[in-house]
N, C-alpha and C positions, 0 to 999 in steps of 0.2 A: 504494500500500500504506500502511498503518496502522503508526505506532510507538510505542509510549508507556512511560511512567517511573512509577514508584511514588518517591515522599518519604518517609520514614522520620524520625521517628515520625510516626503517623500523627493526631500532635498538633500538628505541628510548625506553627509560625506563619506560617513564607512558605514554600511550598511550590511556588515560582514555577523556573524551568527558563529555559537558555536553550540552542540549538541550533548546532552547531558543524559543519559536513561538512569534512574535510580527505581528502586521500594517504594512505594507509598506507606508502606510500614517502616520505620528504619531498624526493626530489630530484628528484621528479614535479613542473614548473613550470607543467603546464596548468592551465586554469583548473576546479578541480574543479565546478563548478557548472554547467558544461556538461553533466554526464553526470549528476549525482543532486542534488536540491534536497528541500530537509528545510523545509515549511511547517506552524508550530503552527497550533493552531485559535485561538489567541488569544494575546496579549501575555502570555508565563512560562508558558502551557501545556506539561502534562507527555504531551501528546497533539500528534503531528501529522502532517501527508502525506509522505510520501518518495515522489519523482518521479524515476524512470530514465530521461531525456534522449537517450542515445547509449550504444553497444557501449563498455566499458572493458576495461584489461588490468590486472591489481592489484587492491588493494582500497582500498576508499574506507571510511574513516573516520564514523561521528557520534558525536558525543560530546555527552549532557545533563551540563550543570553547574546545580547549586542556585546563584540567588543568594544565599541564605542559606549563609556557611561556603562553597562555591565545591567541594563535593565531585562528583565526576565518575563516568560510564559510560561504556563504549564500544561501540559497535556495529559489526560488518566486515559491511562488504558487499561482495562478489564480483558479477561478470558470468558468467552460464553460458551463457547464449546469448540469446534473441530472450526478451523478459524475459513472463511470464505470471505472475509474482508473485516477490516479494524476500522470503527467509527472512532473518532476522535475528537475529542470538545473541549476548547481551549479556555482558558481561566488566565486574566492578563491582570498581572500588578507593578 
């Protein structure tokens, strides 16, 4: 599946991104990368692949941060079952 970020303003000078997947539990110690991998299409792309690995229980976490100013989104992603596509809805602060 496809995920991608908008920068604001849409002037702004670096509008480079970088990709975070964590737990939404943080006392989840697996290795979250087993189950979902978040690959830009290029070095600070605001565009990139989210890959579902394996069945999870919880939710997993992405978060784009600007490297400009270091402002964040977050995205949950849930397991529902044998995966045919990942919905994703964004939470911006």
């Amino acid at each position: 599946q496809r995920i991608a970020g908008t920068v604001y303003p849409s002037n702004a000078s670096n509008k480079k991104v970088d990709w975070l997947v964590s737990w939404g539990d943080p006392s989840n110690t697996s290795n979250v990368s087993n189950y979902i991998t978040v690959t830009p299409d290029s070095d600070g792309s605001t565009s990139a692949t989210v890959t579902c690995k394996a069945a999870f229980s919880g939710n997993i976490v992405i978060t784009a941060t600007t490297r400009q100013n270091g402002y964040k989104a977050d995205c949950i992603v849930s397991f529902v079952g044998v995966p045919a596509n990942i919905e994703i809805v964004g939470r911006y602060y």
